[in-house]
C-alpha positions as CSV (number, residue, x, y, z in Angstrom):
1,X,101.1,78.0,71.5
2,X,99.7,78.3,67.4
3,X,96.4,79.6,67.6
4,X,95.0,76.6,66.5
5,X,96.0,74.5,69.5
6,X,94.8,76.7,71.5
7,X,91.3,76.9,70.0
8,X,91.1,73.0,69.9
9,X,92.3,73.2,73.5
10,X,89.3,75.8,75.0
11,X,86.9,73.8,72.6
12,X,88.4,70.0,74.6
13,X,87.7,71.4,77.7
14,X,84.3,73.0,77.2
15,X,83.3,69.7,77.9
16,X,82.7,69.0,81.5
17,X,83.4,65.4,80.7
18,X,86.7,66.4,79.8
19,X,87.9,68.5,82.4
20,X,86.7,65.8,85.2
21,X,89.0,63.9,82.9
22,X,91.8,66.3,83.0
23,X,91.7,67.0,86.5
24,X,91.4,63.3,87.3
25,X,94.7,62.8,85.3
26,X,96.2,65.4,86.8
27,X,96.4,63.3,90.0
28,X,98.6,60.7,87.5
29,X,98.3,58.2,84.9
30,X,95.2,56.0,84.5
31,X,94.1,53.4,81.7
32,X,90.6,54.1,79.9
33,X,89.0,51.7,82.1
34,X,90.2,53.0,85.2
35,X,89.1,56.3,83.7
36,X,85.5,54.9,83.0
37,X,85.0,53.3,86.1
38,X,83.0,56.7,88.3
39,X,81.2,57.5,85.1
40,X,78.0,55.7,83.8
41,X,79.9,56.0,80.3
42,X,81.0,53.0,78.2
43,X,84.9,53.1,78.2
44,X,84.3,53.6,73.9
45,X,82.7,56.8,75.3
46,X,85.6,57.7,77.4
47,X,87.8,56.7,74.5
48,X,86.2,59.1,71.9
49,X,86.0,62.0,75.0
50,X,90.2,61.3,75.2
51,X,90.6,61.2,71.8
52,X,89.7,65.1,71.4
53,X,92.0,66.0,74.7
54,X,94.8,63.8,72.3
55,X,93.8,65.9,69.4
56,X,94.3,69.0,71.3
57,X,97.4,68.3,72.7
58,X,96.3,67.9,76.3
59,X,97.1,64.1,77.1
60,X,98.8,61.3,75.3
61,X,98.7,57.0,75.0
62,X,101.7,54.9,75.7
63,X,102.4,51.6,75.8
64,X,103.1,50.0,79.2
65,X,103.7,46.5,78.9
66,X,99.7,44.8,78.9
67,X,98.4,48.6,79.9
68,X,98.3,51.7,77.7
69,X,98.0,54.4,80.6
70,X,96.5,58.0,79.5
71,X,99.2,60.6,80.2
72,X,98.1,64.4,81.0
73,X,100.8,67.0,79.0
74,X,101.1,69.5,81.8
75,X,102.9,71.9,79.8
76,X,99.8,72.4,77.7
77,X,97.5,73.4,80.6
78,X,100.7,76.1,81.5
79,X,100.9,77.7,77.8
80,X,97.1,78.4,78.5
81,X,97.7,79.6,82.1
82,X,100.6,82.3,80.2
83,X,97.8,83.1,77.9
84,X,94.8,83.8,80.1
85,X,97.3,85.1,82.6
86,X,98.9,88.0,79.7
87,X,94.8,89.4,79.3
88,X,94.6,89.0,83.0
89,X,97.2,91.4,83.6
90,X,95.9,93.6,81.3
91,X,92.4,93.6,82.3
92,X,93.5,94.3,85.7
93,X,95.8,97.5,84.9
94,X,92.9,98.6,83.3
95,X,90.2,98.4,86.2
96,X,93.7,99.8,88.3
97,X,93.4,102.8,86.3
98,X,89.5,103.0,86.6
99,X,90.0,102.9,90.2
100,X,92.4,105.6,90.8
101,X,89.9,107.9,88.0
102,X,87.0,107.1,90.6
103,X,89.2,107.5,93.7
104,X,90.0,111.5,91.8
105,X,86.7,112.1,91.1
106,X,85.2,111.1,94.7
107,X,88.0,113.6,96.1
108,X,87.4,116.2,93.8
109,X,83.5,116.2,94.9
110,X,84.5,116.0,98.5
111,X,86.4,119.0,97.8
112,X,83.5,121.1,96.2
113,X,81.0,119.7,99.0
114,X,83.4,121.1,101.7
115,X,83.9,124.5,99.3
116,X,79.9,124.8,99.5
117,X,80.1,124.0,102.8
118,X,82.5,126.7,104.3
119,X,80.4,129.0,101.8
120,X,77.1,128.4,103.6
């Protein structure tokens, strides 16, 4: 995914307007009006909150004979998952390593408690 999608992406769904619309079309299609109906929002609002989700990739408009039914673009949301997932994996060798140093350093002082111990 460019870099640029993916900065329009995070910046669509900072919105929590927008992610209630995402997860909502991630049950299936829906028209703007069907989108509009739980919200106190005109469905011109909901139009101009879909428009940036279009910009970013995240859903598309089609044509269905008298309807024109908002489609979520799945594979968008699973470029981000590989990309939050790759620093994921990362940050958690990391804190893996942190733990075993910690895990060393409580034995070690065990050790030397027990040392002064048997000395006393």
């Amino acid at each position: 995914m460019a870099r640029d999608q993916l900065s329009r992406v995070f910046a669509a769904l900072a919105d929590p307007t927008r992610r209630d619309l995402v997860a909502r079309l991630s049950l299936g299609d829906a028209t703007v009006g069907e989108l509009a109906a739980p919200y106190r929002l005109t469905p011109q609002a909901i139009s101009k909150h879909l428009k940036v989700l279009e910009e970013a990739g995240l859903v598309t408009r089609r044509r269905d004979a008298q309807r024109r039914p908002v489609h979520l673009e799945a594979e968008v949301l699973d470029q981000m998952t590989a990309w939050i997932e790759r620093y994921r994996a990362q940050a958690e060798e990391r804190f893996r390593r942190l733990d075993a140093l910690l895990d060393r350093m409580a034995a070690e002082e065990d050790g030397h408690r027990q040392e002064r111990e048997d000395e006393s």
